[in-house]
C-alpha positions as CSV (number, residue, x, y, z in Angstrom):
1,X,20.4,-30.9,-18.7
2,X,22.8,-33.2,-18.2
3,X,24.7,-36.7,-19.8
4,X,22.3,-39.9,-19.4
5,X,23.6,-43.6,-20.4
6,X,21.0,-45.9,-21.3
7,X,20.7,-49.8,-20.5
8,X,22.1,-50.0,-24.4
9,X,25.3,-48.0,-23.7
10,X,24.0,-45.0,-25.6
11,X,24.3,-41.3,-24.1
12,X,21.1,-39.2,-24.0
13,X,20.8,-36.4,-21.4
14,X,18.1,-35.5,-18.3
15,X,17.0,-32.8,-16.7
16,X,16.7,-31.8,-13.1
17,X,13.5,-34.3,-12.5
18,X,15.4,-37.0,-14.2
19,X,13.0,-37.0,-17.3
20,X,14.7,-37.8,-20.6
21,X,14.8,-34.8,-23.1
22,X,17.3,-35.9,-25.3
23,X,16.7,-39.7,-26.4
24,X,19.8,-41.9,-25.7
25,X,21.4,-42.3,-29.2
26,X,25.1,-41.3,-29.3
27,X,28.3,-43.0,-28.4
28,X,29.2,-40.0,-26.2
29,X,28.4,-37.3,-24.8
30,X,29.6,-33.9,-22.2
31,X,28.0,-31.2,-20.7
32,X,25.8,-28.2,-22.0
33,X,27.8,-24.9,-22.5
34,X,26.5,-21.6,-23.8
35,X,24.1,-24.0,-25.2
36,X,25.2,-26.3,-26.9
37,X,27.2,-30.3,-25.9
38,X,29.9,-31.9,-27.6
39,X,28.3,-35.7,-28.7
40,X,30.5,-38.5,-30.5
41,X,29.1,-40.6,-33.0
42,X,31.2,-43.8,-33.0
43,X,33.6,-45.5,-31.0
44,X,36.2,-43.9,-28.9
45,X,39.2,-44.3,-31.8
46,X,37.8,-43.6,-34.6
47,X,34.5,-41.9,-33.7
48,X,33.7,-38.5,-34.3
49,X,32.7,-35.0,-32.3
50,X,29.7,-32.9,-33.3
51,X,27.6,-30.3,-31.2
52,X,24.1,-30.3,-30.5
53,X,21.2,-27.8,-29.3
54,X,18.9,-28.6,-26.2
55,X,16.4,-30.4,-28.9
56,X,19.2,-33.0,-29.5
57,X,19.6,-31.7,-33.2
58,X,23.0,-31.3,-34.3
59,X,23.8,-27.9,-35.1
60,X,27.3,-28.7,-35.9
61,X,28.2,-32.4,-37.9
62,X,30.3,-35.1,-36.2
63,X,33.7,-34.3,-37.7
64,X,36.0,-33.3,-34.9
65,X,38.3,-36.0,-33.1
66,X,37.8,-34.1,-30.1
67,X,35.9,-32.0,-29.2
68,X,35.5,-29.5,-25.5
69,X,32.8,-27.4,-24.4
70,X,32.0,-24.0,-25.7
71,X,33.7,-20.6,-24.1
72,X,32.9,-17.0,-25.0
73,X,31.2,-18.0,-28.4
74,X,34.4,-20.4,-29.4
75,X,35.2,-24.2,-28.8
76,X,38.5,-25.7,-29.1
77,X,38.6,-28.8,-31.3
78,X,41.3,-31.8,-32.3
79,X,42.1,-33.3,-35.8
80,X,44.0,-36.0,-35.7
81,X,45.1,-38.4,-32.3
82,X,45.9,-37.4,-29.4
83,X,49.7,-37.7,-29.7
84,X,50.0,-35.9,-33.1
85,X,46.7,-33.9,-33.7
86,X,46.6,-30.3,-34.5
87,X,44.0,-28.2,-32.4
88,X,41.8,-25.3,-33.6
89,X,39.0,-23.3,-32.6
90,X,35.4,-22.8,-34.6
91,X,32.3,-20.5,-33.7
92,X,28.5,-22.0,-33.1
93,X,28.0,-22.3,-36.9
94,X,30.9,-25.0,-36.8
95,X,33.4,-22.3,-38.8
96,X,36.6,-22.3,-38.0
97,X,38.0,-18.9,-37.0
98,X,41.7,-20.5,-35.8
99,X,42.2,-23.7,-38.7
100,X,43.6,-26.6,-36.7
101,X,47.6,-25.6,-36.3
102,X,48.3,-25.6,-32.5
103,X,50.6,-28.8,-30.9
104,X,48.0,-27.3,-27.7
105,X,45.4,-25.1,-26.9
106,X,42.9,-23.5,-24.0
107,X,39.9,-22.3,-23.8
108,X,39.2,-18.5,-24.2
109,X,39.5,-16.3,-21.3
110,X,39.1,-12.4,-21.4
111,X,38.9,-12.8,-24.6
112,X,42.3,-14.3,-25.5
113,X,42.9,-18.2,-25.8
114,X,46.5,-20.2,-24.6
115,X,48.0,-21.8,-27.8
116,X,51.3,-24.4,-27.7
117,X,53.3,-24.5,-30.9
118,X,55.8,-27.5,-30.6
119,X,55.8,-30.2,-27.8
120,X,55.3,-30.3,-23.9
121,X,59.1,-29.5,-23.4
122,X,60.7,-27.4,-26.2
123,X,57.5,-25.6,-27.4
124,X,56.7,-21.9,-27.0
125,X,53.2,-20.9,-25.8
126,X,51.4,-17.8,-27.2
127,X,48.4,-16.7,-26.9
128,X,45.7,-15.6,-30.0
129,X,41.9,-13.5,-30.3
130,X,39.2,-14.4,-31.5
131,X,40.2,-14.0,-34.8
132,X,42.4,-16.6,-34.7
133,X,45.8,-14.2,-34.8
134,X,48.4,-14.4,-32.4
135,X,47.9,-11.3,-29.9
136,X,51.4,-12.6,-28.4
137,X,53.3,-14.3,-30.5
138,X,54.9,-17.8,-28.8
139,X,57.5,-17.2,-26.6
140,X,57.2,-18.3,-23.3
141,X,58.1,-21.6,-21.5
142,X,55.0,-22.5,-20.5
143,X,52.0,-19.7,-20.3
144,X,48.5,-20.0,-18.2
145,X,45.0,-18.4,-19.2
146,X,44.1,-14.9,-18.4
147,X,42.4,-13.6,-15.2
148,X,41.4,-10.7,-13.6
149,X,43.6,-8.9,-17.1
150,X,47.0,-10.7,-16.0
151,X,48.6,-14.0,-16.9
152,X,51.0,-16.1,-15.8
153,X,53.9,-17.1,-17.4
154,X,57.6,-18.9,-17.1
155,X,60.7,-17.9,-19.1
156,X,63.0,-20.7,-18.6
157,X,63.2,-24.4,-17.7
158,X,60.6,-26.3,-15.3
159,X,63.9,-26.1,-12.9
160,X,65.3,-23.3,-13.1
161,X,62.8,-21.0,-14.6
162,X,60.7,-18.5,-12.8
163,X,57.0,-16.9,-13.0
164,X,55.6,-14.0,-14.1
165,X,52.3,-11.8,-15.5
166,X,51.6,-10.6,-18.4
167,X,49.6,-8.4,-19.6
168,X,47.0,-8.6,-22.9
169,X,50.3,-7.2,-24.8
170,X,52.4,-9.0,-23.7
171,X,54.3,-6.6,-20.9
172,X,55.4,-8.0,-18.4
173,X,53.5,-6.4,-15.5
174,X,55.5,-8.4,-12.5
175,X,58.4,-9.5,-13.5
176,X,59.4,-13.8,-13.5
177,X,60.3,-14.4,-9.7
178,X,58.8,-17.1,-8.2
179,X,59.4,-20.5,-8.6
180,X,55.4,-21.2,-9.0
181,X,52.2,-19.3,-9.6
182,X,48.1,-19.2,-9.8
183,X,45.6,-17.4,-11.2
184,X,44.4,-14.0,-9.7
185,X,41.5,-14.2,-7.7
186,X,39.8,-11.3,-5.5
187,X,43.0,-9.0,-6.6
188,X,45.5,-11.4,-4.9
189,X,47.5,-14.6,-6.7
190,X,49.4,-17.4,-4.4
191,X,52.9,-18.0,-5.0
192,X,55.3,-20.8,-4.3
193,X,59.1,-19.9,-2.8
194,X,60.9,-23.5,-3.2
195,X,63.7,-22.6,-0.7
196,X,61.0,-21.9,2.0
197,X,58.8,-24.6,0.5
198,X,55.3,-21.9,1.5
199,X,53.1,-20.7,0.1
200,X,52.1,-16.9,-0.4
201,X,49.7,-14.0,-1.8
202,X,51.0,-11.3,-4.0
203,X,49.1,-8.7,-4.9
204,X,48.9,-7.2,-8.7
205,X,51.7,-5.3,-8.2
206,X,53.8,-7.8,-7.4
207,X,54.3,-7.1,-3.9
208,X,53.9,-9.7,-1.3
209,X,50.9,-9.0,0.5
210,X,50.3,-12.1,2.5
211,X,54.5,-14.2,3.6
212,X,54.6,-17.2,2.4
213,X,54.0,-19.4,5.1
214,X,51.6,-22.1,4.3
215,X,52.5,-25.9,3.5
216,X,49.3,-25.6,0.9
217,X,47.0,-22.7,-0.1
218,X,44.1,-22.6,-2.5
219,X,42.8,-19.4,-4.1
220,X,40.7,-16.5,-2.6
221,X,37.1,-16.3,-2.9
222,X,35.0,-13.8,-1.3
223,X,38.0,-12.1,0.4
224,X,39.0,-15.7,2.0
225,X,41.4,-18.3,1.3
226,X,41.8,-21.7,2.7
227,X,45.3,-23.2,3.6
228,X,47.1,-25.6,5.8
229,X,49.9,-25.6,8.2
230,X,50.9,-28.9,8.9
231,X,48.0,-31.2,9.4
232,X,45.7,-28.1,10.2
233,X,43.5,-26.6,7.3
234,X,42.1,-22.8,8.2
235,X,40.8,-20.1,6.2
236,X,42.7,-16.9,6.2
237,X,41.6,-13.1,5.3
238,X,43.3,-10.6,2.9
239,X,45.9,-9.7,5.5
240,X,46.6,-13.1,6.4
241,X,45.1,-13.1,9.4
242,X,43.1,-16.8,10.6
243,X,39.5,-16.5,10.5
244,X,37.7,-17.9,13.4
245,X,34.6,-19.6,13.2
246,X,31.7,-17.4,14.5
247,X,29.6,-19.8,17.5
């Protein structure tokens, strides 16, 4: 199913044939997740965010500001504008597990979401569980979602500071280095070296498994990666090696 506007402006949703399921009645509307889509009643100030099942019935009441899309049972959700509103986090029964607190949030990965206390520049990002306590308690710079167990995080300024991983404890596993970082995917993360200006792979030890050498690089999938030198764009294998197309 999927978000359908009508000839009236209203938002309804489709499915795969293009037959309407949901009849076009709200102001808004997103995707499906884990069941159930975020929907706004109103206009796009002062309207408000509810959920509902695949019957169109709301499951939880227009109340939210804003409102994202469900992840591992929990949906992040704004009170107040989007300059001063406080974020929190409620199950499918529209409960709050985390009450609305966070300057910032993510969604939950592994388990564990990304929270921001304080603005983009001075605040400290943390991260909390599903019970809406802080499993690691703010502290760092700036902080990224969880992936493959590890995190990455910066301790310091956006020009001086440098990367690292965490772990779900909050140990640092590889220790701040670079000058950027990604997600892990297939066991290997790129990394940025500003002095080079390449990219690289590390692996989850920290070593660097693949130089950086690249002018751009995107993460692995399937034990490839695509990146460019220059004005060429190639795919690469785990040992860095260019992977020629097979005739």
């Amino acid at each position: 199913m999927h978000p359908y506007e009508s000839e009236n402006g209203k938002w309804g949703y489709i499915d795969a044939t293009q037959t309407i399921v949901v009849e076009p009645r709200f102001d808004g509307a997103e995707e499906f997740s884990e069941g159930l889509a975020p929907v706004r009643m109103g206009d796009v100030f002062t309207g408000k965010y509810g959920f509902i099942d695949k019957t169109g019935t709301f499951v939880i009441n227009p109340q939210f500001d804003w409102a994202e899309e469900f992840s591992e049972g929990l949906v992040r959700v704004r009170i107040g504008d989007d300059e001063n509103g406080k974020w929190g986090f409620v199950d499918k029964a529209g409960k709050y597990v985390a009450e609305p607190q966070f300057d910032w949030a993510e969604d939950f990965s592994e388990g564990l979401a990304v929270v921001r206390i304080g603005d983009n520049r001075t605040g400290k990002w943390g991260y909390i569980d599903k019970t809406g306590k802080y499993a690691i308690e703010p502290q760092y710079a700036v902080a990224c979602s969880f992936s493959e167990g590890l995190a990455a995080v910066r301790v310091g300024d956006e020009k001086t500071g440098k990367w690292g991983y965490i772990d779900k404890i909050g140990n640092f596993v590889i220790n701040p280095q670079f000058d950027r970082t990604y997600y892990f995917t297939d066991g290997l993360a790129r990394i940025y070296i500003v002095d080079l200006g390449k990219w690289g792979y590390i692996d989850k030890a920290g070593e660097i498994v693949i130089e950086p050498q690249f002018d751009e690089a995107r993460d692995f999938s399937i034990d490839q990666a695509l990146v460019r030198v220059g004005g060429e764009l190639f795919y690469i294998d785990r040992k860095g090696n260019k992977i020629t197309p097979h005739e």
